[in-house]
C-alpha positions as CSV (number, residue, x, y, z in Angstrom):
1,X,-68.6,-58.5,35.1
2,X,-69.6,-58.0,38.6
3,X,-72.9,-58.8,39.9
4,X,-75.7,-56.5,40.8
5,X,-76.5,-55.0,43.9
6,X,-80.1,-55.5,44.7
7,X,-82.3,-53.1,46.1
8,X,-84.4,-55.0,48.8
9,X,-87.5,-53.1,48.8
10,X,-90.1,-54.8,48.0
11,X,-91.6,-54.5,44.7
12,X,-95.0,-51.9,45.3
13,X,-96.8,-51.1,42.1
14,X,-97.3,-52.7,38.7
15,X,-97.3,-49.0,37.2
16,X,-97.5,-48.4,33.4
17,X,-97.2,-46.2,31.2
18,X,-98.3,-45.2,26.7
19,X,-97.0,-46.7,23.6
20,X,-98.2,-45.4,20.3
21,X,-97.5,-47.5,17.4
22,X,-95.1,-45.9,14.7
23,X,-93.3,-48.8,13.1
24,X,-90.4,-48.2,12.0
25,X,-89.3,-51.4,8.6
26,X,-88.7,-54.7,10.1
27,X,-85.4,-55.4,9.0
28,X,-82.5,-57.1,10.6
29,X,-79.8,-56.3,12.6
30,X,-76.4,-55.5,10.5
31,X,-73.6,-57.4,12.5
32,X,-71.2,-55.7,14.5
33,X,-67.8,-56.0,13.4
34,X,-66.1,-54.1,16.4
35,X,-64.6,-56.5,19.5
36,X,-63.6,-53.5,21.8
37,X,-66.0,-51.2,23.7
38,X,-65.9,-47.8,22.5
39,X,-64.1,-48.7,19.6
40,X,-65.6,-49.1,15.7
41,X,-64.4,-50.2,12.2
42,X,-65.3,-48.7,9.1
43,X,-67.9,-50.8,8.3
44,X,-69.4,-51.0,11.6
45,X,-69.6,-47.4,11.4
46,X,-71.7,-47.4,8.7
47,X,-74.3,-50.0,9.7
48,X,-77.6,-49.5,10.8
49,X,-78.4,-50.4,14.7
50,X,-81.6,-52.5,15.2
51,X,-83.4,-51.4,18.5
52,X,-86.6,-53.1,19.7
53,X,-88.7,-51.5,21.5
54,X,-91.4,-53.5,23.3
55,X,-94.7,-51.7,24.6
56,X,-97.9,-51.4,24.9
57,X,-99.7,-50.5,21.5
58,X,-103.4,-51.9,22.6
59,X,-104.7,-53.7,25.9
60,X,-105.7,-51.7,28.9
61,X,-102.4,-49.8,29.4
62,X,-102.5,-48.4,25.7
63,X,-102.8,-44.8,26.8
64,X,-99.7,-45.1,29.0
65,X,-98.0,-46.7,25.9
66,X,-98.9,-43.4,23.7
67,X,-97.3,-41.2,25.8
68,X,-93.9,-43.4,26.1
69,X,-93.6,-43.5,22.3
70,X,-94.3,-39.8,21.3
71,X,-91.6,-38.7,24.8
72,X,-89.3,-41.3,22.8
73,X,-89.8,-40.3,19.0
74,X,-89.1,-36.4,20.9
75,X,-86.0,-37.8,22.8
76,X,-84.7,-39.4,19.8
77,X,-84.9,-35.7,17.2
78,X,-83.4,-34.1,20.3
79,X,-80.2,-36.4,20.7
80,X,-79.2,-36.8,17.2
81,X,-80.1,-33.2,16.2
82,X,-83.1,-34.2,14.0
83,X,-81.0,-37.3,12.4
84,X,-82.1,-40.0,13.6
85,X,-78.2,-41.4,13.2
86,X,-75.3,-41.8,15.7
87,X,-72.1,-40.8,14.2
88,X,-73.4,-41.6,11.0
89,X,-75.0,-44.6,11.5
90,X,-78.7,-44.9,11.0
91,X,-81.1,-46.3,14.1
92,X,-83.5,-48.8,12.7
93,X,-86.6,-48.3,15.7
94,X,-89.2,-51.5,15.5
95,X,-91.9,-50.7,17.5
96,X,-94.2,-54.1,19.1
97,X,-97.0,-54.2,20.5
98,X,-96.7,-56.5,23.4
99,X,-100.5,-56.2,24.4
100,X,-99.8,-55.9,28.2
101,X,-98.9,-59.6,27.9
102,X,-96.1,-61.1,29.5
103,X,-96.1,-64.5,27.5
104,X,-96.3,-62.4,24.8
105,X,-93.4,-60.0,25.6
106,X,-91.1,-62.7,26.1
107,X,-91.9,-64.5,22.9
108,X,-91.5,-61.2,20.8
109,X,-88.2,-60.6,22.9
110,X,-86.9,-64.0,21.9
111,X,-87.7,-63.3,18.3
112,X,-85.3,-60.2,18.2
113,X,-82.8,-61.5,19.9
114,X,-82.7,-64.4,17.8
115,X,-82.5,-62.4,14.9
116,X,-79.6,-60.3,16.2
117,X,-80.8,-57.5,18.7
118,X,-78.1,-56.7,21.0
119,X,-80.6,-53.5,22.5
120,X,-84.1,-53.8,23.5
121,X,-86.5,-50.9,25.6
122,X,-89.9,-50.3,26.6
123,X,-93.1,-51.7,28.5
124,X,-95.3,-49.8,30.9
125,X,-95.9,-52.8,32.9
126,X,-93.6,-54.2,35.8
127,X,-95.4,-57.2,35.1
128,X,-93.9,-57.8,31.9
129,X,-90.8,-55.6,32.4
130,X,-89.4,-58.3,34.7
131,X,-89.8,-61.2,32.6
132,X,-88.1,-58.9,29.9
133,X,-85.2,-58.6,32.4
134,X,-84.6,-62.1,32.4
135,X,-84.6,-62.5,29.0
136,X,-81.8,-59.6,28.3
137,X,-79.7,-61.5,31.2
138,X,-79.9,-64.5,29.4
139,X,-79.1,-63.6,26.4
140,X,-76.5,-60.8,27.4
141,X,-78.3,-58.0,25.4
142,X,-79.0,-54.7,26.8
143,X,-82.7,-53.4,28.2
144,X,-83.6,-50.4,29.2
145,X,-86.9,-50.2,30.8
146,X,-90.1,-48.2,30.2
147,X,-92.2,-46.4,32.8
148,X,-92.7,-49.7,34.8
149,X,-91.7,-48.7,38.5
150,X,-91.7,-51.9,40.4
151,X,-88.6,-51.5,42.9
152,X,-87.4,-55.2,42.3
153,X,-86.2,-53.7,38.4
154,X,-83.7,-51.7,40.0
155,X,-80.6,-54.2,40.3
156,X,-81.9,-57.4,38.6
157,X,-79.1,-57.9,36.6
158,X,-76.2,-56.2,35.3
159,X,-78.1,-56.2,31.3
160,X,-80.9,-54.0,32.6
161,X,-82.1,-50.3,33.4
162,X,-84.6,-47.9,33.8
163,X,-85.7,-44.8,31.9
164,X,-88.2,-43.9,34.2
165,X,-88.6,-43.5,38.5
166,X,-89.4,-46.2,40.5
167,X,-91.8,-46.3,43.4
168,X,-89.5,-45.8,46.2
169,X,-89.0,-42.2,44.9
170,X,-93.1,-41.8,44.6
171,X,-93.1,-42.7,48.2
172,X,-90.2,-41.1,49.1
173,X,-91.9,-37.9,47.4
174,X,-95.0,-38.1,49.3
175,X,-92.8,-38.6,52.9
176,X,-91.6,-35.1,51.8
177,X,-94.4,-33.2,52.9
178,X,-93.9,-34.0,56.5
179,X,-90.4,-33.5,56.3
180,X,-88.1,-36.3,58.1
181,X,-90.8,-39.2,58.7
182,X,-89.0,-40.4,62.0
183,X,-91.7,-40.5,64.8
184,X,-94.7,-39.4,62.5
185,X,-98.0,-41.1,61.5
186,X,-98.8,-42.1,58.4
187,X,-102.0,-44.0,57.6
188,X,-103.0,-45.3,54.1
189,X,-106.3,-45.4,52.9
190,X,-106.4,-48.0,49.7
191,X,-108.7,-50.6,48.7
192,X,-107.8,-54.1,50.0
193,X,-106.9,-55.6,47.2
194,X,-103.5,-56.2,45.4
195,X,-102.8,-52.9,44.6
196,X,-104.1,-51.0,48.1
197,X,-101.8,-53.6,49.7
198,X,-98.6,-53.0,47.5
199,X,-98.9,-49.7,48.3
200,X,-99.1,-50.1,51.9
201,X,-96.4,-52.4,51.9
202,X,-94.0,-49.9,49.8
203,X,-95.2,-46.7,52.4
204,X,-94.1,-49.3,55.3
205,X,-90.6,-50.4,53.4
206,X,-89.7,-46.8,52.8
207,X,-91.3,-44.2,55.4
208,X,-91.7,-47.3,58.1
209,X,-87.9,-47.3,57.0
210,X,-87.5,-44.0,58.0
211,X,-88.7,-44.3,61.3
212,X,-92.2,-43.6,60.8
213,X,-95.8,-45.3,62.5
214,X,-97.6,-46.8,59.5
215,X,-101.2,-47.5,59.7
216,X,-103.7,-48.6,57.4
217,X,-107.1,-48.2,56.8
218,X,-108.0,-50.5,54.1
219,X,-111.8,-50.7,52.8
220,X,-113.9,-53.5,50.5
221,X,-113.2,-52.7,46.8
222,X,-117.1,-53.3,46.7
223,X,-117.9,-50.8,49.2
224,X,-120.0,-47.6,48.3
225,X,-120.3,-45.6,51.7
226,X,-116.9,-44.1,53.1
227,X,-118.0,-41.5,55.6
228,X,-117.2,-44.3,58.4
229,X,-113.9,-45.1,57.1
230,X,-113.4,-41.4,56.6
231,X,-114.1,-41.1,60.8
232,X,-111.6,-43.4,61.1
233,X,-108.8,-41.5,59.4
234,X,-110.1,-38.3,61.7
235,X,-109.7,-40.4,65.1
236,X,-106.4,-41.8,64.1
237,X,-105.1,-38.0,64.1
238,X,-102.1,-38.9,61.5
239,X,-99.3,-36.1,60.0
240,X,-100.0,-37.6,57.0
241,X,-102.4,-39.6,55.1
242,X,-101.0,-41.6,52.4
243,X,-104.4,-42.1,49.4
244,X,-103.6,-45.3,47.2
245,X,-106.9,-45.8,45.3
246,X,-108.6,-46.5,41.4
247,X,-111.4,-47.7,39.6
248,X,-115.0,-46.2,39.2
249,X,-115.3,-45.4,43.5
250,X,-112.8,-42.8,43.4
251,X,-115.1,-39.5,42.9
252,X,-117.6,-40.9,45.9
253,X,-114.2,-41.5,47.9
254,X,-112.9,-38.1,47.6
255,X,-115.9,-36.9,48.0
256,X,-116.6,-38.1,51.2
257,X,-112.9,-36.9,52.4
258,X,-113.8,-33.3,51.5
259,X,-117.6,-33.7,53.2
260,X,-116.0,-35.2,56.5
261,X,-113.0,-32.5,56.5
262,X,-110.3,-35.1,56.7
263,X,-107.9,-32.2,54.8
264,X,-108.4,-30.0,57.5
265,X,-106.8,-33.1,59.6
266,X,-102.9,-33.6,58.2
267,X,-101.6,-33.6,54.7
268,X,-104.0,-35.9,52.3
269,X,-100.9,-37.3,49.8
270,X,-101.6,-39.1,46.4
271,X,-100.0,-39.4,43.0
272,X,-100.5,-37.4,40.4
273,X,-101.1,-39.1,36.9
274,X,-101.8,-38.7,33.5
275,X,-103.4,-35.8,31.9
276,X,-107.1,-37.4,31.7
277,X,-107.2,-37.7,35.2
278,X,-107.1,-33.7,36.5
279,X,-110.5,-33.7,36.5
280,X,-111.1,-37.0,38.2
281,X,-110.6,-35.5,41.9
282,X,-114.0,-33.1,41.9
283,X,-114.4,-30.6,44.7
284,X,-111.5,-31.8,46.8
285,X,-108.9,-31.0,44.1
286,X,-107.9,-28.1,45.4
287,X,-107.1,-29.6,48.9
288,X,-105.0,-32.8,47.3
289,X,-101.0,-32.9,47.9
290,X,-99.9,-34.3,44.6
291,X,-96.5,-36.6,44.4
292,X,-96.0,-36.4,41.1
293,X,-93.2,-37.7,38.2
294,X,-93.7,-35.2,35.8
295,X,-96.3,-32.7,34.1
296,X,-96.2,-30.1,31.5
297,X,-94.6,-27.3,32.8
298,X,-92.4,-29.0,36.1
299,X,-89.4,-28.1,34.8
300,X,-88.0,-25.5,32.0
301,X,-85.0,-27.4,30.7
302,X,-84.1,-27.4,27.3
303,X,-84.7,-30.7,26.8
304,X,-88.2,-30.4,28.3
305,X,-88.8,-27.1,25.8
306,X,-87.8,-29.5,23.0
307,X,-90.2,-32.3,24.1
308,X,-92.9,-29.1,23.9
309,X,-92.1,-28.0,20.4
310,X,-91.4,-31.5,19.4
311,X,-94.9,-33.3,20.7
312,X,-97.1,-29.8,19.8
313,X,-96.3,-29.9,16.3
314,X,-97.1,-33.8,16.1
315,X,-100.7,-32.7,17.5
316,X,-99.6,-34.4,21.1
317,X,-99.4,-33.4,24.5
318,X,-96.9,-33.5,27.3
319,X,-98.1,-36.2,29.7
320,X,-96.6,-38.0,32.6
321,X,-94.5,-40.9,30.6
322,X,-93.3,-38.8,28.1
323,X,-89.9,-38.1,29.9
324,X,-89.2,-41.5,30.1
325,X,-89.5,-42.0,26.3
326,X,-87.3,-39.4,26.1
327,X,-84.8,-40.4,28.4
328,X,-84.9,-44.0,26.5
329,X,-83.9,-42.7,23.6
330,X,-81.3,-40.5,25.4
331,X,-79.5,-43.6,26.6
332,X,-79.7,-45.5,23.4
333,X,-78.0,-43.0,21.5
334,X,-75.1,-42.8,24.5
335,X,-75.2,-46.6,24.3
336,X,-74.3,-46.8,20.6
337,X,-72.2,-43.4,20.4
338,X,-70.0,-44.5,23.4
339,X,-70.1,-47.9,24.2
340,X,-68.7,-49.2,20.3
341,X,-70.5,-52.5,19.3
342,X,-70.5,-54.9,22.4
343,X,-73.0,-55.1,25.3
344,X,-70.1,-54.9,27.4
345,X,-68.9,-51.7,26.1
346,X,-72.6,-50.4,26.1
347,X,-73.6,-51.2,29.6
348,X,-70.3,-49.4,30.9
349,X,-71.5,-46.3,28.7
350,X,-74.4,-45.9,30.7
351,X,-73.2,-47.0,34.2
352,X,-72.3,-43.6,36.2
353,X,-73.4,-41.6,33.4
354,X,-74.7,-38.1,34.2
355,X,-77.2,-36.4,31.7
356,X,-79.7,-33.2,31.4
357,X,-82.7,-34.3,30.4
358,X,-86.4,-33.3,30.9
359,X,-86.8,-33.2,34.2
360,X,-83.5,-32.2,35.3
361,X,-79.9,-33.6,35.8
362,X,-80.1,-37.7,36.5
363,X,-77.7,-39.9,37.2
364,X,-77.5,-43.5,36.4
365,X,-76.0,-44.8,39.2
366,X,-73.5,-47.7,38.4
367,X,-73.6,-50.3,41.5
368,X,-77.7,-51.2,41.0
369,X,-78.4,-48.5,38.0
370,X,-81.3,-46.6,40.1
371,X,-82.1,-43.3,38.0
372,X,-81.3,-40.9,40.7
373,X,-83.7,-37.6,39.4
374,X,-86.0,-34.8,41.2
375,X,-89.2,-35.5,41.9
376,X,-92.4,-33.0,42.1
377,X,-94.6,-31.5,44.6
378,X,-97.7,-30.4,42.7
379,X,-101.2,-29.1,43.6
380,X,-103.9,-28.3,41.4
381,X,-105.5,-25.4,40.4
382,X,-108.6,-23.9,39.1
383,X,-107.9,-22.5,35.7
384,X,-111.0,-21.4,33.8
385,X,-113.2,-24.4,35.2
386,X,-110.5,-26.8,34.0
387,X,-108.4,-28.4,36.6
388,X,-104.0,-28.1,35.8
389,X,-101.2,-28.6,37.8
390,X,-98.9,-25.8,39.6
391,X,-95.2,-26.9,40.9
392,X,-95.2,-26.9,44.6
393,X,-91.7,-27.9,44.9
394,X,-89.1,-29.7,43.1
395,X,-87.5,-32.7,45.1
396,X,-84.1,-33.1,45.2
397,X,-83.0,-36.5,43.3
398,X,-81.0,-37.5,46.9
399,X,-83.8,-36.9,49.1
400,X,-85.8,-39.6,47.6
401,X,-82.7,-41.7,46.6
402,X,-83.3,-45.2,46.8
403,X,-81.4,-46.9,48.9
404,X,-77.9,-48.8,47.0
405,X,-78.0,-52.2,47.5
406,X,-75.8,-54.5,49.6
C-alpha cells in the first residue's frame, strides 16, 4: 500500500465532541472467511461484524460524546434502512467509554483488537484520537475518527480517517468573511495559554498561508479587566479579528468588546459550538460572525431530515457532533457493504468515495483522506428571548479545502 501524504499544518485544537453510552452485547468478532476485497463467502455473509467504538461516555468531554453517539445510532437506521445489517449481516456496536483518557483508549483499543476487531471509531479528543491512530497502523485495522479536529489526523497513516472537519476548515471558514486573506489583518485575541496559542498558530498556518498579516493579542488567563486589551484590538485597525477564548471569563470578555465597540471596527470571528453555549455570548450575540460545523437547520438534506425525525423521537436534539456520528456510521456500513472482509479491501472502499450526508455532498479524498465538506456562516438571532442560529452562508467544501499533502 502506498504511504500517506501528510498534511503539514500544524495540529491547532484538541477539539471534542459527545458520546452517550448505549452498549450494544460484548461479544466477539465472527472471523472473516473472505481473502479478496469486495468479495464474500456464504458464511462470511452471514456473520456478525464487531465494531468498536471508542468515546467519551463520562470525563469532561461527556456532552461532546452524547451528541456523537445519538448522530451515530441516527446515521446507522438511516444507512441500513432501519436494519441495523449490511447485506444481511448484523453489526454488533460495543460502545467504551474511554474517559477522555489516552492510556486508557489505547489499552481498551488493544483489548479489541486482540480479540478480533478489524474496525474501530470514535473519540472527541485529538489527544486520544492520535494515539488511537497508531494503534490501528500497527495492528492494520481500520479507524475512523470522531469529532477530534487536530490537523496532524489527516494523513497519519493509511489505517485511519475522519468523520468529522478538521481545524484548517474552521479557520479557513472564518478567513471567508474577508474574502481572499492576501494583504489583510487579522489579529487574534485568545488567552495565553495552550489553547489561545494553538489557535493563533493554526490562523498563522492557514490565513498567514494565504498571504495574510497575523497579529495577536493574547491576555493572562487570570485577568479580569479587558477594556485595555480591547483598545488595543481598536488601534491595531484589523479586517478581521479572529476570538479564540473559554472558561468562566468569557461573558466579561464579550462584554467588554461590545462596551468598547470593537464590532463596529472589522468582522469579530469565532466558532460556533454546541447547543448550551447560544446563550453564553450576552448582549454582543447579535454582532458575533459565527464559523460554524453544523447546527440544526444548516442544511435540508434528507439525511439531515432523518437525523431530525430520528434524534426527536429518541427525546434528543440536533447538536454540533451529531453529523459526525452520522457520517461514522455512514462509512462503516460502505466499509463492510463494499470493501468484503479485509482491511485492504475496506480502506479502498472509502478512499475517493463520494457520499450525501448531513451537511451536504463530502468527499473522502484518497491521497491524505481529508473530508472535503461545506462549512457554515452563521449569526445569531433573537428568537423570543432565546438566542438560535440563522445560516449566513454555506461554504463551499473547496474553499476551505485543506491543503493535499506532499
Amino acid at each position: 500500500m502506498r504511504a500517506m501524504k501528510k498534511l503539514r499544518a500544524p495540529a491547532i485544537i484538541a477539539a471534542a465532541a459527545l458520546v452517550l453510552a448505549g452498549c450494544a452485547p460484548d461479544t466477539e468478532p465472527a472471523p472473516a472467511t473472505s481473502s479478496e476485497p469486495g468479495s464474500t463467502t456464504s458464511s462470511a455473509a452471514a456473520a456478525p461484524v464487531a465494531v468498536g467504538m471508542i468515546s467519551s461516555q463520562t470525563g469532561p468531554l461527556a456532552a461532546y460524546g452524547e451528541a456523537y453517539k445519538a448522530g451515530f445510532d441516527a446515521g446507522l437506521d438511516y444507512a441500513t434502512d432501519g436494519t441495523g445489517t449490511v447485506d444481511g449481516r448484523e453489526l454488533e456496536i460495543k460502545w467504551i467509554d474511554d474517559q477522555g483518557n489516552p492510556d486508557t483508549a489505547v489499552s481498551q483499543a488493544k483489548d479489541i483488537i486482540g480479540q478480533g476487531y478489524t474496525i474501530m471509531a470514535g473519540t472527541v479528543s485529538s489527544g486520544i484520537a492520535g494515539p488511537l491512530a497508531e494503534q490501528a497502523a500497527q495492528n492494520k485495522v481500520l479507524y475512523i475518527s470522531g469529532p477530534a479536529a487536530a490537523d496532524a489526523i489527516t494523513g497519519i497513516n493509511e489505517y485511519t480517517f475522519r468523520s468529522g472537519r478538521q481545524t484548517y476548515q474552521d479557520v479557513a471558514t472564518a478567513g471567508t468573511f474577508i474574502g481572499d486573506p492576501s494583504g489583510k489583518k487579522v489579529v487574534v485575541f485568545a488567552q495565553d495559554n495552550a489553547f489561545g496559542q494553538g489557535n493563533l498558530a493554526g490562523v498563522e498556518a492557514v490565513l498567514g498561508g494565504q498571504g495574510a498579516e497575523v497579529q495577536a493579542v493574547l491576555v493572562a488567563e487570570d485577568a479580569t479587566e479587558f477594556t485595555p486589551f480591547a483598545q488595543q484590538l481598536s488601534d491595531a485597525k484589523p479586517d478581521l479579528i479572529f476570538v479564540a477564548w473559554a472558561g468562566a471569563s468569557s461573558g466579561a470578555m464579550w462584554t467588554s468588546l461590545e462596551q468598547q465597540k470593537v464590532f463596529d471596527v472589522a468582522p469579530v470571528v469565532t466558532g460556533l459550538g454546541d447547543v448550551s453555549t447560544y446563550g453564553a455570548y450576552g448582549d454582543a450575540s447579535g454582532n458575533i460572525s459565527f464559523l460554524n460545523h453544523y447546527f440544526d437547520g444548516a442544511t435540508d438534506t434528507d439525511a439531515a431530515k432523518a437525523m431530525k425525525d430520528y434524534l426527536e423521537a429518541e427525546g434528543k436534539v440536533v447538536d454540533l457532533f451529531s453529523p459526525d456520528g452520522f457520517v461514522a456510521a455512514q462509512m462503516i456500513v460502505q466499509a463492510v457493504r463494499e470493501g468484503g472482509d479485509t482491511v485492504d479491501g475496506m480502506i479502498a472502499a472509502l478512499e475517493d468515495w463520494t457520499f450525501d450526508s448531513v451537511k451536504g455532498s463530502i468527499t473522502v479524498r484518497a491521497s491524505d483522506h481529508a473530508m472535503i465538506q461545506p462549512m457554515f456562516q452563521v449569526k445569531l438571532v433573537d428568537d423570543g428571548g432565546n438566542w438560535k442560529p440563522e445560516l449566513i452562508e454555506t461554504v463551499d467544501a473547496e474553499t476551505v479545502a485543506p491543503p493535499a499533502g506532499e
